[in-house]
Residue frames as a rotation matrix with the C-alpha (Angstrom) as fourth column:
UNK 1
-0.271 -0.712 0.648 -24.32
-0.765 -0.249 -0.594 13.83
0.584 -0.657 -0.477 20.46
UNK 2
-0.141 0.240 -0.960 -24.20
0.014 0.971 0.241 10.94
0.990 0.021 -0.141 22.52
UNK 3
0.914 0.353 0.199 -25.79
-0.207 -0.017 0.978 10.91
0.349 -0.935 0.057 26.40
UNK 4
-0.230 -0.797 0.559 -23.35
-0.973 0.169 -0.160 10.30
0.034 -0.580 -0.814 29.23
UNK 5
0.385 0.280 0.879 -24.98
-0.317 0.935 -0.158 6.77
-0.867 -0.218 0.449 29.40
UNK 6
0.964 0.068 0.258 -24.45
0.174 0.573 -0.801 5.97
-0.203 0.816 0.541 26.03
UNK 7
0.692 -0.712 -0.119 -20.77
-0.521 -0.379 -0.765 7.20
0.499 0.591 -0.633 26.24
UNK 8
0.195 0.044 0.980 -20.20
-0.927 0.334 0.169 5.30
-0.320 -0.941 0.106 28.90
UNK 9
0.802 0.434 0.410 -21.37
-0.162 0.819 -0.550 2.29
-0.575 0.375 0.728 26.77
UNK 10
0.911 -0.410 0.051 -19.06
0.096 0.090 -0.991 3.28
0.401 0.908 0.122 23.98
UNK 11
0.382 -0.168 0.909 -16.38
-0.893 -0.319 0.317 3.49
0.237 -0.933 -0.271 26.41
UNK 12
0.066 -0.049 0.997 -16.82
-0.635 0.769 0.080 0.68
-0.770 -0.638 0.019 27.98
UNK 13
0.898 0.391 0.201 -17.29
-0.019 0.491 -0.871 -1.32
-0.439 0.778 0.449 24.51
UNK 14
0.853 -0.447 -0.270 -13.78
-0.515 -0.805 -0.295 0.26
-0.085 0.391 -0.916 23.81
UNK 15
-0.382 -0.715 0.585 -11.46
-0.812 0.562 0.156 -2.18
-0.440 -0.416 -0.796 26.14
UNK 16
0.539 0.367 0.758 -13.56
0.132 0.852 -0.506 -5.14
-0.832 0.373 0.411 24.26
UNK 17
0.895 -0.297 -0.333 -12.41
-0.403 -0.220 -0.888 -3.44
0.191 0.929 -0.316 20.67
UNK 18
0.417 -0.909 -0.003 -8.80
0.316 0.142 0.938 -3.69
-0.852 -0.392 0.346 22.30
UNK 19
-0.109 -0.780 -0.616 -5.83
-0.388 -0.537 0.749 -2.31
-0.915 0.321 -0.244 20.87
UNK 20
-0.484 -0.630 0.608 -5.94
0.838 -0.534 0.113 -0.46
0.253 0.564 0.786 18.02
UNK 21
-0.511 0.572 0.642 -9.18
0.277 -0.597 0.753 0.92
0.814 0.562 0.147 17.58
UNK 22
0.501 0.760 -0.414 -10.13
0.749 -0.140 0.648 0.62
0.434 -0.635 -0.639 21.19
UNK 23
-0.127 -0.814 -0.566 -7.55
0.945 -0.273 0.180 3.28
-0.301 -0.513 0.804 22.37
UNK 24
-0.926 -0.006 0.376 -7.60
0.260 -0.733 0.628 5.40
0.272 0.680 0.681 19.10
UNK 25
0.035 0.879 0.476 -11.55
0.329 -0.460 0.825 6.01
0.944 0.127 -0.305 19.48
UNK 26
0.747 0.593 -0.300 -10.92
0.607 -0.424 0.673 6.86
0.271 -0.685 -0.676 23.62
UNK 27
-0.491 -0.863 -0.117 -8.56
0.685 -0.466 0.559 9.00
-0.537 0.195 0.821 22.52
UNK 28
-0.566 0.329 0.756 -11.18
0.515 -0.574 0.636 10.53
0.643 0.750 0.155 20.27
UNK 29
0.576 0.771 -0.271 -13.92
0.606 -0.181 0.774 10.67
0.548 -0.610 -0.572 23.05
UNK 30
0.342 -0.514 -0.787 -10.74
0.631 -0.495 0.598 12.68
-0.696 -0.701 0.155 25.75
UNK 31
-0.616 -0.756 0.220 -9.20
0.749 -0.477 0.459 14.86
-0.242 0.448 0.861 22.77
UNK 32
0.563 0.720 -0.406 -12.38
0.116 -0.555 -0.824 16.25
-0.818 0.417 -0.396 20.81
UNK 33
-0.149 -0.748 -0.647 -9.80
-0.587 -0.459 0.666 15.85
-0.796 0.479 -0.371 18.08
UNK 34
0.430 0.564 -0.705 -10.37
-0.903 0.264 -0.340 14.69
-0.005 0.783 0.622 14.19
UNK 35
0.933 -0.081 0.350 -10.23
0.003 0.976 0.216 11.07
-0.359 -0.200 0.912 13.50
UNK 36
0.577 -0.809 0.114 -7.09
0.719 0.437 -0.540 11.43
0.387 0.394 0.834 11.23
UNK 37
0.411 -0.697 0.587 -5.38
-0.781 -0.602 -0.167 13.58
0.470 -0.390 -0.792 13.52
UNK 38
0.482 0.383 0.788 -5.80
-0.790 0.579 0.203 11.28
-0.378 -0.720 0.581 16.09
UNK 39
0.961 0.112 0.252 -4.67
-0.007 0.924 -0.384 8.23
-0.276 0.367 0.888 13.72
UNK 40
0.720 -0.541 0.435 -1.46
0.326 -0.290 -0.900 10.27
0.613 0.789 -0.032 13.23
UNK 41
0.828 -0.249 0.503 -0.52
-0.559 -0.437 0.704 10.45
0.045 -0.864 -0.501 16.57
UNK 42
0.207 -0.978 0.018 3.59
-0.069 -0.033 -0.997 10.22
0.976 0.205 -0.075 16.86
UNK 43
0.658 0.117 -0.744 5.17
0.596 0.522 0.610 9.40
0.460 -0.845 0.273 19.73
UNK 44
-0.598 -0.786 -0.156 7.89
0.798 -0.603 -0.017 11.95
-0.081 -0.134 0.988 19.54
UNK 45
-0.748 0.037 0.663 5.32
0.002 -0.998 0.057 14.75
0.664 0.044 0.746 19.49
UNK 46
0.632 0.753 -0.183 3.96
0.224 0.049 0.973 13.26
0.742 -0.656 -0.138 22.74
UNK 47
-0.113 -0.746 -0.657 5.54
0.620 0.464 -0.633 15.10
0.776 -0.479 0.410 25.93
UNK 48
-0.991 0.021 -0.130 5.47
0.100 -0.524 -0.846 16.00
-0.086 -0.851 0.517 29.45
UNK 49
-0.623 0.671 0.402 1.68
0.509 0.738 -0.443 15.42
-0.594 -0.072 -0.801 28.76
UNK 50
0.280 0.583 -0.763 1.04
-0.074 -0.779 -0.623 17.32
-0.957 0.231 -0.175 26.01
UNK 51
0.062 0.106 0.992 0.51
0.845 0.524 -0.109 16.04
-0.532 0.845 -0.057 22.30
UNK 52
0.037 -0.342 -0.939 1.94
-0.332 -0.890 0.311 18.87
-0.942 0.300 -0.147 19.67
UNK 53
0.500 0.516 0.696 0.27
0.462 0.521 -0.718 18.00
-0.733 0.680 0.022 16.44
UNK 54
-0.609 -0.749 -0.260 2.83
0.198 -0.461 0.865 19.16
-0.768 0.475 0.429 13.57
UNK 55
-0.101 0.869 -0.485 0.74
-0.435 -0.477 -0.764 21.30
-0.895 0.134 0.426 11.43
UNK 56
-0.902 -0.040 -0.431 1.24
-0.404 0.435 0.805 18.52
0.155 0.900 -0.408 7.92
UNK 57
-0.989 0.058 -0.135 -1.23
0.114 0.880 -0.461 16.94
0.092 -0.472 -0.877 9.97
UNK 58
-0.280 0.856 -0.435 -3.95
0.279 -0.361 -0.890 19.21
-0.919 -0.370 -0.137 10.84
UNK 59
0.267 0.740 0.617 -6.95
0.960 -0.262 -0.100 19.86
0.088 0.619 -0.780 8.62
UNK 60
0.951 -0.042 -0.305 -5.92
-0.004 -0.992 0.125 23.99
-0.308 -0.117 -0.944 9.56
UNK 61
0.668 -0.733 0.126 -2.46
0.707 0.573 -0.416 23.58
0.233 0.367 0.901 8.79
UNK 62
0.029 -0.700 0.714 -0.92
-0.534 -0.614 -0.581 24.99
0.845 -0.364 -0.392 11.51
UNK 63
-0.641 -0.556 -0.528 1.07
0.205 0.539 -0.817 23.57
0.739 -0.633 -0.231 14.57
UNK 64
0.040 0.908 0.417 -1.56
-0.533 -0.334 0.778 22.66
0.845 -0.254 0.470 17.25
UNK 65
-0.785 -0.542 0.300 -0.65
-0.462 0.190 -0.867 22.09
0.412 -0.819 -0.399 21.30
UNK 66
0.184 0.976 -0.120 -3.16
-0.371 0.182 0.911 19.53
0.910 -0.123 0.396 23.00
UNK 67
-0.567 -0.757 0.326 -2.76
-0.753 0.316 -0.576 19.18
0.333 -0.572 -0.749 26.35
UNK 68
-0.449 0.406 -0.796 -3.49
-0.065 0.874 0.482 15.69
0.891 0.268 -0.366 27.62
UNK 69
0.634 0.559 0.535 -5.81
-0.706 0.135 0.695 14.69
0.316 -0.818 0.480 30.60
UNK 70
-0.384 -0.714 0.585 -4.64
-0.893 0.449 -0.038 12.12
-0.236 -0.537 -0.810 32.97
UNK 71
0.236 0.370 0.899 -7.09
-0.042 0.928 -0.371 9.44
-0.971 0.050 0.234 31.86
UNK 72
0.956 -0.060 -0.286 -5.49
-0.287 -0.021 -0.958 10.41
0.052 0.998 -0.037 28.02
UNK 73
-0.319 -0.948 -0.002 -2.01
-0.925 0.312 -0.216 10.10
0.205 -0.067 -0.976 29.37
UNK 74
-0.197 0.048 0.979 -2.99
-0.501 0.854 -0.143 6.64
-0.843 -0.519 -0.144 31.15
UNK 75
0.817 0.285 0.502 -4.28
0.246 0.615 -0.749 5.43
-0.522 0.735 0.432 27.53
UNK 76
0.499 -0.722 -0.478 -1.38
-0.611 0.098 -0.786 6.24
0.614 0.685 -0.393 25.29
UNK 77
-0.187 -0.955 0.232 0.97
-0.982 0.177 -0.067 4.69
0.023 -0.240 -0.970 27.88
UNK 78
0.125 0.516 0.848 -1.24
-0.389 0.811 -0.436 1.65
-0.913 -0.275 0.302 27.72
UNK 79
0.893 -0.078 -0.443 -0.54
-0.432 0.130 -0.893 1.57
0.128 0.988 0.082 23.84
UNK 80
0.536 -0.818 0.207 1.98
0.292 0.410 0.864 -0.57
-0.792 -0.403 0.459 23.21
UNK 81
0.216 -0.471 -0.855 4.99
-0.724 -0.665 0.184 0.61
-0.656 0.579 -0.485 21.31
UNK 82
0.986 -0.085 0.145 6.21
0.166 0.610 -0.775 -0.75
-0.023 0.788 0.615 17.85
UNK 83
0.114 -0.993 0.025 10.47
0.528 0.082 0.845 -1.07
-0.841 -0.083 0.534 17.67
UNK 84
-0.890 -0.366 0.271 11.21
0.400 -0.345 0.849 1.19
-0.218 0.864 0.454 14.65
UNK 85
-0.019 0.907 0.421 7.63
0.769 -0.256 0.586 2.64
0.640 0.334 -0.692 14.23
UNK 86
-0.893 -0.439 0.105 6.92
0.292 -0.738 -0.608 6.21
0.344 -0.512 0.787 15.24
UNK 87
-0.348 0.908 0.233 3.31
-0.488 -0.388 0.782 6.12
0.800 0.158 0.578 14.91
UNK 88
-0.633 0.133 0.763 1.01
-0.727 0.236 -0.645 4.83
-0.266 -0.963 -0.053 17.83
UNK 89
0.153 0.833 0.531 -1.58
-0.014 0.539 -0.842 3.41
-0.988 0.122 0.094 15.63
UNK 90
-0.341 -0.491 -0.801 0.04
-0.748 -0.375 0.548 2.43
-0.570 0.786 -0.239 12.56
UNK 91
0.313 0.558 -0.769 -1.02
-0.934 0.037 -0.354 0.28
-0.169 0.829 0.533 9.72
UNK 92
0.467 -0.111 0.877 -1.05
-0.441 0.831 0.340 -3.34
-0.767 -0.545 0.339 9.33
UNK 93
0.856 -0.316 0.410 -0.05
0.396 -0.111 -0.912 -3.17
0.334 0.942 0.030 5.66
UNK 94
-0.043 -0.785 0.618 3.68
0.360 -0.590 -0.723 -0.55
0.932 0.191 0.308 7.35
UNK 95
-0.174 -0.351 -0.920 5.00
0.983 -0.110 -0.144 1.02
-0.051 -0.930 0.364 9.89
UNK 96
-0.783 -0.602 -0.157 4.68
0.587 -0.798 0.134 4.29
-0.206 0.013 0.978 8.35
UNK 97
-0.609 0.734 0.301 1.30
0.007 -0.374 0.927 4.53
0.793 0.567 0.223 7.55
UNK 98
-0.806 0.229 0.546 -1.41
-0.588 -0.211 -0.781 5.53
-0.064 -0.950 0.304 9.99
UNK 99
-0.649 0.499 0.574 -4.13
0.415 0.865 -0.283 2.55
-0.637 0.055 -0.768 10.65
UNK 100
-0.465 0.803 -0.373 -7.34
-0.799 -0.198 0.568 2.71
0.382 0.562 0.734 8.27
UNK 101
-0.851 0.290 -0.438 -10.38
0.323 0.946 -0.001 0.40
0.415 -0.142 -0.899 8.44
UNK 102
-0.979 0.172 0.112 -12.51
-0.147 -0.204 -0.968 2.52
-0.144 -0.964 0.225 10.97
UNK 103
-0.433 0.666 -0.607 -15.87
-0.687 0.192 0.701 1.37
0.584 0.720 0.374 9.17
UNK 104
0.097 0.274 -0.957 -15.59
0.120 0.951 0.285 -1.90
0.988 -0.142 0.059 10.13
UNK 105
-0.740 -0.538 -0.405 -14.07
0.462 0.032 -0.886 -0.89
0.490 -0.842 0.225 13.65
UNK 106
-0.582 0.667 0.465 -17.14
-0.813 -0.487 -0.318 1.65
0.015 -0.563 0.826 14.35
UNK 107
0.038 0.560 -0.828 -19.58
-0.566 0.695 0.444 -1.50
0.824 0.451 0.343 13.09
UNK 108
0.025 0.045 -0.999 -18.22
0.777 0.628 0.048 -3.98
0.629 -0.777 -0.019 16.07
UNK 109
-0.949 -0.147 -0.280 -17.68
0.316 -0.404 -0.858 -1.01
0.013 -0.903 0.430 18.68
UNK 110
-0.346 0.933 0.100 -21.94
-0.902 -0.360 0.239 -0.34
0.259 -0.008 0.966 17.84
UNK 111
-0.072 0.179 -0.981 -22.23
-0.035 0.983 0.182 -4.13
0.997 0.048 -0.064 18.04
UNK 112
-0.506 -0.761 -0.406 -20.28
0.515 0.111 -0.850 -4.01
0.692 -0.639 0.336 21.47
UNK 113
-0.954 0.030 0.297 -21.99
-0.039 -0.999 -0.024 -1.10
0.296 -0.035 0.954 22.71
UNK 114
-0.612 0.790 -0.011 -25.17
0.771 0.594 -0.230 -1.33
-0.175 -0.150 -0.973 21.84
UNK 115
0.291 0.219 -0.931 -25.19
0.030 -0.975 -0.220 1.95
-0.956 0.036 -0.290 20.76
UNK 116
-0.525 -0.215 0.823 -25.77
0.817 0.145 0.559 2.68
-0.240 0.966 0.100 16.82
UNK 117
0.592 0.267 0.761 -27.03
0.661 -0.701 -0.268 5.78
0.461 0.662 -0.591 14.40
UNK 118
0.522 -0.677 -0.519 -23.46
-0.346 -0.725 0.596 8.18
-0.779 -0.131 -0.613 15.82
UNK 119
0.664 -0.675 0.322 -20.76
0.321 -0.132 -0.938 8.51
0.676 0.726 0.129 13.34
UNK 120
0.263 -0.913 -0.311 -17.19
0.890 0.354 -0.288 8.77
0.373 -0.201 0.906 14.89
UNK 121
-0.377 -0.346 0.859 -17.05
0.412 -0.893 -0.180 12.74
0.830 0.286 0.479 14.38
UNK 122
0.702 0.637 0.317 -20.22
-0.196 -0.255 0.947 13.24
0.684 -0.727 -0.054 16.80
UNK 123
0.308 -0.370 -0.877 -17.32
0.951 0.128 0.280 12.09
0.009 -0.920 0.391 19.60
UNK 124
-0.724 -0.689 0.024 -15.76
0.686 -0.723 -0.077 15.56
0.071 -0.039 0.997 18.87
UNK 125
-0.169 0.626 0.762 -19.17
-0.353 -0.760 0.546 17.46
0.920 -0.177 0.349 18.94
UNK 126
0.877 0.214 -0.429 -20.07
0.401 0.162 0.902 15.24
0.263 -0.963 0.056 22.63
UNK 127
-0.004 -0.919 -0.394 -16.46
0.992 0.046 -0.117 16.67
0.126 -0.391 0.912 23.29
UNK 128
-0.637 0.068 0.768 -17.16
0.296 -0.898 0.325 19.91
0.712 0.434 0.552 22.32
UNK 129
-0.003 0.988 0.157 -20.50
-0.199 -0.155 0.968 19.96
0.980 -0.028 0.197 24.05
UNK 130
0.631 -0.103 -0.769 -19.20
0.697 0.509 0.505 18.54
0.339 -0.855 0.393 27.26
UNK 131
-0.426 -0.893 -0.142 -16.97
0.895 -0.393 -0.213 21.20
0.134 -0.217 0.967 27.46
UNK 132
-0.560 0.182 0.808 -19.43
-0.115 -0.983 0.142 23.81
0.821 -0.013 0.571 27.23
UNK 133
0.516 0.760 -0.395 -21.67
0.267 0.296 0.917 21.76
0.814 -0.579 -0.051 29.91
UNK 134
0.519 -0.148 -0.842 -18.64
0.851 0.184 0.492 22.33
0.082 -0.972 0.222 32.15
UNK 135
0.801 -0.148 -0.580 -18.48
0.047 -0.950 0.308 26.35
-0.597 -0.275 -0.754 31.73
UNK 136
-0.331 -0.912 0.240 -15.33
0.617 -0.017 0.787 26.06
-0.714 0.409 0.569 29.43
UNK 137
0.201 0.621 -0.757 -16.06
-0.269 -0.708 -0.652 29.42
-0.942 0.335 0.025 27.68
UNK 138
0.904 0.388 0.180 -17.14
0.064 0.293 -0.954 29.11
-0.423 0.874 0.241 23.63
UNK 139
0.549 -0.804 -0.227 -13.05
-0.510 -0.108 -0.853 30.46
0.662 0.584 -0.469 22.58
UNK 140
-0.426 -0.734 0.530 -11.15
-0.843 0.534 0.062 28.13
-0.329 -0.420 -0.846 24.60
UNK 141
0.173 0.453 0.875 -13.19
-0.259 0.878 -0.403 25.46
-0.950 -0.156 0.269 23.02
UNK 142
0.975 -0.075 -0.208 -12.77
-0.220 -0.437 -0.872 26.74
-0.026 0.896 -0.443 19.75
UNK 143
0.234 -0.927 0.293 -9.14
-0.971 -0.234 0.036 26.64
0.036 -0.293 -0.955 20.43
UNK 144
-0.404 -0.085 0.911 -9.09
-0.204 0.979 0.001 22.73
-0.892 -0.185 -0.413 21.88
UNK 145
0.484 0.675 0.556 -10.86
0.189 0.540 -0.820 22.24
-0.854 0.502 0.134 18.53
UNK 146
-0.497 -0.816 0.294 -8.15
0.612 -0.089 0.786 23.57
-0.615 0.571 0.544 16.49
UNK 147
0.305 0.537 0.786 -10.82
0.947 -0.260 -0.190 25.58
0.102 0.803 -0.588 14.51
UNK 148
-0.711 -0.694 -0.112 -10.23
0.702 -0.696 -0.151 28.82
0.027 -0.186 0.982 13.21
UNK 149
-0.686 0.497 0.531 -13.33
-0.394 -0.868 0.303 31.06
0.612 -0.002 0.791 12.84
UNK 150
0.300 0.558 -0.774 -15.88
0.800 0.295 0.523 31.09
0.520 -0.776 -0.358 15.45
UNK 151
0.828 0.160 -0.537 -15.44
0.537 -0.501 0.678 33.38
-0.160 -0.850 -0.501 18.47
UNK 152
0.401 -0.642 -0.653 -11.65
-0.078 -0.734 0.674 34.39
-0.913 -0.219 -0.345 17.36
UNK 153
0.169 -0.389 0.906 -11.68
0.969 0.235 -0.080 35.16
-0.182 0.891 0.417 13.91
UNK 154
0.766 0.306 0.566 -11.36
0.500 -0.837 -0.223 38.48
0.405 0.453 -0.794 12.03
UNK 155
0.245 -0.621 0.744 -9.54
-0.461 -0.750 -0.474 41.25
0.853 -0.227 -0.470 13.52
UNK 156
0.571 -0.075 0.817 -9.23
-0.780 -0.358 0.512 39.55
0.255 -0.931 -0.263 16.59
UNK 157
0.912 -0.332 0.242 -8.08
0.293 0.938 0.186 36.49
-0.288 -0.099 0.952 15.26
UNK 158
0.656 -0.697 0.291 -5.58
0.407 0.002 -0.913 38.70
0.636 0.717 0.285 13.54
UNK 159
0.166 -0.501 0.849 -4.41
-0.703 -0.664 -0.254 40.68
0.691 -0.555 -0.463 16.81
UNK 160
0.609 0.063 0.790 -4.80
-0.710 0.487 0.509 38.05
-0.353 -0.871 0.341 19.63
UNK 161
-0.027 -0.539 -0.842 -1.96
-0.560 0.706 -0.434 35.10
0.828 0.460 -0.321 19.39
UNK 162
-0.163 -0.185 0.969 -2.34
-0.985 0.087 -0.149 34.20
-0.056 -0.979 -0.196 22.85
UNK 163
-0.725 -0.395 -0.564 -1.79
-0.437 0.897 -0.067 29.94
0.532 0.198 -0.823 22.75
UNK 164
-0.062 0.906 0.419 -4.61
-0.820 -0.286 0.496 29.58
0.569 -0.313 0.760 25.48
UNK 165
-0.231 -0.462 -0.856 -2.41
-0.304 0.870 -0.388 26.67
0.924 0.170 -0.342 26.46
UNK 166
-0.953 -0.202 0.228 -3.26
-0.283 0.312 -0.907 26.71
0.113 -0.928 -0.354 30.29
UNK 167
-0.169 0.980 -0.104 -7.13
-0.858 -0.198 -0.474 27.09
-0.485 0.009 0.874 29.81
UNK 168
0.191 0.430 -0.882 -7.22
-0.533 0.800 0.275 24.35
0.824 0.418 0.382 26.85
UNK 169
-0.436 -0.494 -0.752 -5.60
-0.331 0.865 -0.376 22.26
0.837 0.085 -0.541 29.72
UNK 170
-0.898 0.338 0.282 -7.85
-0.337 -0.116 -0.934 23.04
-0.283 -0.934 0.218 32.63
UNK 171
0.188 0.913 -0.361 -10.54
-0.858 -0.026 -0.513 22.33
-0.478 0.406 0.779 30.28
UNK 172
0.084 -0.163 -0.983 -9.27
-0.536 0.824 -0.183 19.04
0.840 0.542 -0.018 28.86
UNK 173
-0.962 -0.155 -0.226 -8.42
0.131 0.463 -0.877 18.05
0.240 -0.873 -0.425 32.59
UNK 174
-0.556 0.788 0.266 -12.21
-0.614 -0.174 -0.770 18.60
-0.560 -0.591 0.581 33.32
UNK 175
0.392 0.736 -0.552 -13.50
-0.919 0.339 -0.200 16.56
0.040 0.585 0.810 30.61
UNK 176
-0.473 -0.816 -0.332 -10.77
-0.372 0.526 -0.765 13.91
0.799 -0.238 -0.552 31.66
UNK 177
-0.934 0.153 0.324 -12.60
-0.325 0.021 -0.946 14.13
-0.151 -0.988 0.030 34.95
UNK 178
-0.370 0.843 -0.390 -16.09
-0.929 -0.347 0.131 13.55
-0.025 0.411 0.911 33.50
UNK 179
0.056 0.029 -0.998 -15.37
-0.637 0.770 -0.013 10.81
0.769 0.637 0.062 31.36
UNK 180
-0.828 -0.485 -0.283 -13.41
-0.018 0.527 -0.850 9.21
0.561 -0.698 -0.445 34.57
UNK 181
-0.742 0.424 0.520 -16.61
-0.560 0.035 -0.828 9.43
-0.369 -0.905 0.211 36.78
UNK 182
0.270 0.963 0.004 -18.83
-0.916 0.258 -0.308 7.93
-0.298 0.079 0.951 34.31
UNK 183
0.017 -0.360 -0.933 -16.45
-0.221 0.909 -0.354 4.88
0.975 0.212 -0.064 33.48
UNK 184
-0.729 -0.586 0.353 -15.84
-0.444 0.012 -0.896 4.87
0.520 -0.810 -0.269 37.34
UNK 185
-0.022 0.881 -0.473 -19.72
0.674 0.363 0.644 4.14
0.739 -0.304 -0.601 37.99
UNK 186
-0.207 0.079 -0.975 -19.64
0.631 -0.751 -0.194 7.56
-0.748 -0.655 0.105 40.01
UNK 187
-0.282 0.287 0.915 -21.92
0.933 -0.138 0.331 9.10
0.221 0.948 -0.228 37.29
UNK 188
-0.335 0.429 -0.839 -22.57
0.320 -0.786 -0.530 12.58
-0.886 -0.445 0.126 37.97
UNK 189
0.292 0.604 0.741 -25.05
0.956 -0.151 -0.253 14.17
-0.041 0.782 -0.622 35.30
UNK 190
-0.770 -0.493 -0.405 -24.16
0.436 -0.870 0.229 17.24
-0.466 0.000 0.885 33.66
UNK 191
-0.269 0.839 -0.473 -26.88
0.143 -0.451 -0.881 19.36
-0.952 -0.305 0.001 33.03
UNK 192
0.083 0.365 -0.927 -28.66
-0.970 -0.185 -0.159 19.32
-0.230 0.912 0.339 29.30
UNK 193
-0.852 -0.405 -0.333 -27.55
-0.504 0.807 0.307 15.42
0.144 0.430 -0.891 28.76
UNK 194
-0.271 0.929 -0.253 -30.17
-0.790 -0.064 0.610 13.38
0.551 0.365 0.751 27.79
């Protein structure tokens, strides 16, 4: 899991990457969401700030409601759009394909940085983990993570349908806030960070 300093870095290392890969990864770091979701993001299943992954997409394969932060809305609308291309981050080889490459792209954003030995995914455990620093209880994370067992599986996963849609969003709007104070240089430390 990466420190608030060192996310900061990566961050900040992001707007150097510039458009694709710098968007798509602070897009990873505000979602907590898998890289190829994330690479698969559609502009038609972005609205009214809330990103509605269609469930071909999702490792679970089932339709999954993410609502966006304001510092996630401000980055997609910064993306610039392709004329005939639904995708946000599509392939340089097609419009229809989502981008690939992210090797090389993590390689210069550690360069950039100055931050090396994380692996892309670890943004979704510092996402994860930042959420629990800010009280966001263990099934509403679970939830923003699209995962199914954990806190609401079994019988309760089989009785409870409840969408948790206001909670994921109070809880994505706090980690929205986070991020935004430590890019802001108004770091506030969140207790356990290293």
């Amino acid at each position: 899991m990466l420190t608030d300093t060192e996310l900061k870095a990566v961050w900040e290392a992001c707007g150097g990457l510039g458009h694709p890969f710098g968007p798509l990864f602070r897009l990873l770091i505000l979602t907590g969401q898998r890289r190829g979701e994330v690479a698969r993001m559609a502009w038609p299943d972005i609205e009214d700030g809330t990103w509605t992954l269609p469930r071909e997409i999702t490792k679970g394969d089932r339709l999954h409601v993410v609502p966006l932060s304001g510092l996630a809305v401000e980055t997609i609308e910064a993306v610039p759009q392709i004329q005939g291309c639904d995708l946000l981050f599509p392939s340089r080889n097609g419009t229809d394909r989502p981008l690939s490459g992210f090797s090389r792209a993590k390689r210069q954003l550690d360069t950039l940085s100055g931050v090396g030995g994380w692996r892309l995914h670890d943004l979704r455990r510092c996402a994860a983990s930042g959420l629990a620093r800010l009280q966001t209880p263990p099934h509403v994370i679970e939830v923003v993570l699209n995962h199914r067992s954990g806190t609401i599986s079994g019988v309760a996963a089989v009785y409870n349908r409840y969408s948790y849609l206001d909670e994921k969003r109070r809880a994505l709007e706090a980690w929205g806030q986070h991020v935004t104070g430590l890019v802001a240089d108004n770091v506030v430390r969140l207790e356990g960070t290293r």
